[in-house]
N, C-alpha and C positions, 0 to 999 in steps of 0.2 A: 108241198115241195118235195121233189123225190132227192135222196142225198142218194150220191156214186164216190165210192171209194178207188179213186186213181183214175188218172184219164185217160188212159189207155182201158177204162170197163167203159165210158161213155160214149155212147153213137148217140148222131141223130141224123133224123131224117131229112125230119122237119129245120128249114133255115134259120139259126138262131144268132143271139147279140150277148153278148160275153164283157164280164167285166173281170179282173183279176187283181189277188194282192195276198196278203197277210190279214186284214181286216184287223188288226189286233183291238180288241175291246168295239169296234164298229161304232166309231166314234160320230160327230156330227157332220165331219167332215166328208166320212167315210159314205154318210146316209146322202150325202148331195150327190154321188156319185150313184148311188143304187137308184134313189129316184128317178135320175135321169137313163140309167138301166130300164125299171119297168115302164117308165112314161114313154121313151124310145120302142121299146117290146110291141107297146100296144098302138102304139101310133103305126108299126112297118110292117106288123103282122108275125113276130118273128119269138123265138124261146128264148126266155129269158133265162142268163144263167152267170152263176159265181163260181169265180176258182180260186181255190183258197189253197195255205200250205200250210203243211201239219207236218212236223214242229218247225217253232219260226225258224226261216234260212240261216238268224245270225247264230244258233246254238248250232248249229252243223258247220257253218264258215267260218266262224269268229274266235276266239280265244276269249273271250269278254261276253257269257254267257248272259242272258236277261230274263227277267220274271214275264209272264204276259198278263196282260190284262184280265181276258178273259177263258176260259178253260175251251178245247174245243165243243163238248157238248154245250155250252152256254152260248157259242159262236152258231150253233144249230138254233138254237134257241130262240134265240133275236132274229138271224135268217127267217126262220119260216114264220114269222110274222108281216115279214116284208112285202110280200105278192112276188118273192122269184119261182118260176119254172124247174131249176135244178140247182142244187148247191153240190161242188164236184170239189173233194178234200184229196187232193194229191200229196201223198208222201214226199217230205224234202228230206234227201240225203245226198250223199256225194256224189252218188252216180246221175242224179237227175241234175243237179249243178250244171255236169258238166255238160249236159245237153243242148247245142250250141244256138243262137236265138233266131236263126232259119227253121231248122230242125222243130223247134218250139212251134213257132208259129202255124210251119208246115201239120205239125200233131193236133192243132188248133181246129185249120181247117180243113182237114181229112178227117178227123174224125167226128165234130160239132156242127157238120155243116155250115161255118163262120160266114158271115154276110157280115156282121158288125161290131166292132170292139171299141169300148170305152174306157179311157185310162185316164190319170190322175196328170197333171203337168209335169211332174219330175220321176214319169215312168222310166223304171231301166228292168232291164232282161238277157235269158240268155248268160250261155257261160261269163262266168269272172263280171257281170251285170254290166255286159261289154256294150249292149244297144239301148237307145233313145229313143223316145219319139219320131224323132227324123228319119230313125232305121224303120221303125215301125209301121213308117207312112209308105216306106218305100216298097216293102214286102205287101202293104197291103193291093198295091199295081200292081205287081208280079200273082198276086193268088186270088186277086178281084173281092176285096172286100174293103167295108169304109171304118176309120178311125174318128172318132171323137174323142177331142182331149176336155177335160175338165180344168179349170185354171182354181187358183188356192181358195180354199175355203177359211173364212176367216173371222172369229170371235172377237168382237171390239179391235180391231184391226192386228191382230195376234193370231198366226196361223197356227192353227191345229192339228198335232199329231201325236201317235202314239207314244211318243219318247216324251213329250211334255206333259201328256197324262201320265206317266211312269214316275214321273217326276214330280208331280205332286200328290202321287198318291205315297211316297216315300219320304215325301217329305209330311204328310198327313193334312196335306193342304184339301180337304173331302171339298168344299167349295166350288174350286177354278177345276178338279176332277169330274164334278158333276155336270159342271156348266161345260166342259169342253165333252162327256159324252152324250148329252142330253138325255141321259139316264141317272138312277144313283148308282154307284160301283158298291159291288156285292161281292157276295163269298161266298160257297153252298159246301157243306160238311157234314160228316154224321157225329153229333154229343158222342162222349166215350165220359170214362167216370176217370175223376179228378182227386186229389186232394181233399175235397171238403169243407177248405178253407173261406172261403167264401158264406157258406151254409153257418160256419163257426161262429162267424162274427154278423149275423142275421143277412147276409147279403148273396142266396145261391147263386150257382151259377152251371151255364150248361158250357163245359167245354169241350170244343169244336174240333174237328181232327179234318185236314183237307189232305184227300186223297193226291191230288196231283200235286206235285212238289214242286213245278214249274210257274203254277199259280203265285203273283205278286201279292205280297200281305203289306197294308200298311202300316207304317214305322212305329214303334211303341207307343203308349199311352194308351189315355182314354175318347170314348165314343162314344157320342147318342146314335143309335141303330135301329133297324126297323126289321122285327124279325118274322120269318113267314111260315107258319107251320100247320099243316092240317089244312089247309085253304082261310085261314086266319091268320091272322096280322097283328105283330104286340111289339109296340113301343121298347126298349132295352137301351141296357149301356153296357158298352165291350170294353176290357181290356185285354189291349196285346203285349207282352211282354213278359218277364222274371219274376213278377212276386217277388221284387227287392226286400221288400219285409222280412218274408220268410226264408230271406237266403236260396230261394230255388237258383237252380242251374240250366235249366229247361226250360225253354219259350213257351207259353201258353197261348191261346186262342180262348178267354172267357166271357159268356156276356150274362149280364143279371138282367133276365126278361123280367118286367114289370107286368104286374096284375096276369100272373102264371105259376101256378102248382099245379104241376103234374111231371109225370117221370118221363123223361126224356130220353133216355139211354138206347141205342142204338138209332135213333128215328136221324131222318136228314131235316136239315132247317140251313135255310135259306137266309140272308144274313144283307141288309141293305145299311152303305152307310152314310149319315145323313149330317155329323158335326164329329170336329176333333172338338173336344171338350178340355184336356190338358195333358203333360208332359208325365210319364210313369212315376212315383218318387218314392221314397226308400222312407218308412216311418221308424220312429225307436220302436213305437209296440203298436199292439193289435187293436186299442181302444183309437189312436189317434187314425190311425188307417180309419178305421169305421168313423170315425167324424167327420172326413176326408169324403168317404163314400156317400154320407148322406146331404154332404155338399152338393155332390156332384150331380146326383140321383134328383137335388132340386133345382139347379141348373137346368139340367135334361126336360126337364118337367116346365120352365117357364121356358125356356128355347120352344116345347111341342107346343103349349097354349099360345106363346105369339106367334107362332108362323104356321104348325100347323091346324090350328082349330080354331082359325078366325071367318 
């Protein structure tokens, strides 16, 4: 998959079919609509191609800033598993906003050689996201090319989108987030050194530092996680939050990887999450915490033996 930075660096020659959005976290939803991208691609003869916006439109237009799902390189990530031809990351700022949704489309196809565009049913575009479908049909007369709309994709008859996967990964609902991206939601960071606290009371821990800030973390508590390191794979349980025990004042990222010693400090790990296991709580002291922990840590442990190692 070749990636272009801005779509004004992408030509082609060759007649291609286009699908565009946000993609945030490249949900199931998201995947009915690529399929129908490459299965079109290869049925018409034509390049197949993503245009995505880097950073999402509503931290540039909105006042009401949001976490996303997935980070852009994560959003490459999953792309180029897909079978697309080009993934095309165009910069969203003010001045491209205002770029009016003639002008878009014209940029489309002059320079992608557009034959075909596939959009989602409640596509909008174009300044102040002023055009529809119906605009979009109409331009496609005017510049000779065909639209295909996709109509709602839908999980138990509950449609799916990236605002209700935000929404339960914040609320720590890991489950209906899983099930709506038909992946588990993850997290990728490099260990930095901690506290020690954990190690104190027999139970290490590697904590995580995530580079982009933009990145949604979910809501405090505890986790059974699936951790990736080295091209291997170890079972763990994360907490996110204060160390109410310890009086911390500072959020942490910690997980105690299971049947794992060795030094983790500066290395990246990869971080899948697979059960909220419970709400953070505040102990009097450090032995009831550790009783708390080896609860939890057997919890994690009959949750992995029944569901995953049957």
């Amino acid at each position: 998959m070749k990636v272009t930075k801005g779509l004004k660096n992408a030509h082609s020659s060759y007649p291609t079919i286009l699908t565009l959005g946000t993609f945030d976290g490249i949900h199931q939803g998201h995947k009915t609509i690529i399929s129908k991208l490459t299965s079109e691609s290869k049925k018409n003869n034509l390049r197949s191609i993503i245009l995505t916006f880097f950073p999402h439109p509503r931290n540039v237009l909105s006042f009401e800033k949001i976490k996303s799902i997935s980070t852009i390189d994560e959003k490459i990530e999953i792309f180029s598993k897909l079978e697309i031809d080009e993934l095309i990351i165009q910069n969203f700022d003010k001045s491209f906003s205002n770029i009016s949704a003639e002008e878009f489309v014209k940029l489309l196809v002059d320079n992608l050689n557009l034959k075909k565009i596939i959009v989602g049913y409640n596509h909008r575009f174009g300044k102040n996201r002023s055009a529809d479908i119906s605009v979009l049909k109409d331009f496609s007369l005017k510049y000779n090319f065909e639209v295909v709309e996709i109509k709602a994709f839908e999980v138990e008859k509950i449609k799916i989108s990236s605002t209700k996967i935000r929404n339960a990964i914040n609320r720590g609902n890991i489950d209906v987030c899983n099930s709506y991206l038909g992946y588990n939601f993850n997290i990728n960071g490099i260990v930095v050194k901690g506290k020690s606290i954990g190690k104190s009371i027999g139970f290490p821990t590697a904590n995580i530092n995530i580079v982009e800030e933009y990145k949604i973390i979910p809501k405090n508590g505890v986790y059974l996680v699936l951790c990736f390191f080295e091209r291997n794979k170890y079972y763990g349980m994360m907490n996110i939050g204060f160390n109410p025990t310890f009086g911390s004042n500072k959020k942490s990222i910690e997980v105690n990887i299971f049947d794992l010693n060795k030094d983790l400090y500066g290395k990246n790990i990869k971080i899948e999450f697979l059960k909220f296991i419970r709400e953070e709580i505040k102990f009097d002291n450090a032995e009831m915490l550790k009783n708390q922990l080896n609860i939890d840590r057997e919890n994690c442990i009959k949750h992995i033996n029944s569901t995953y190692n049957n």
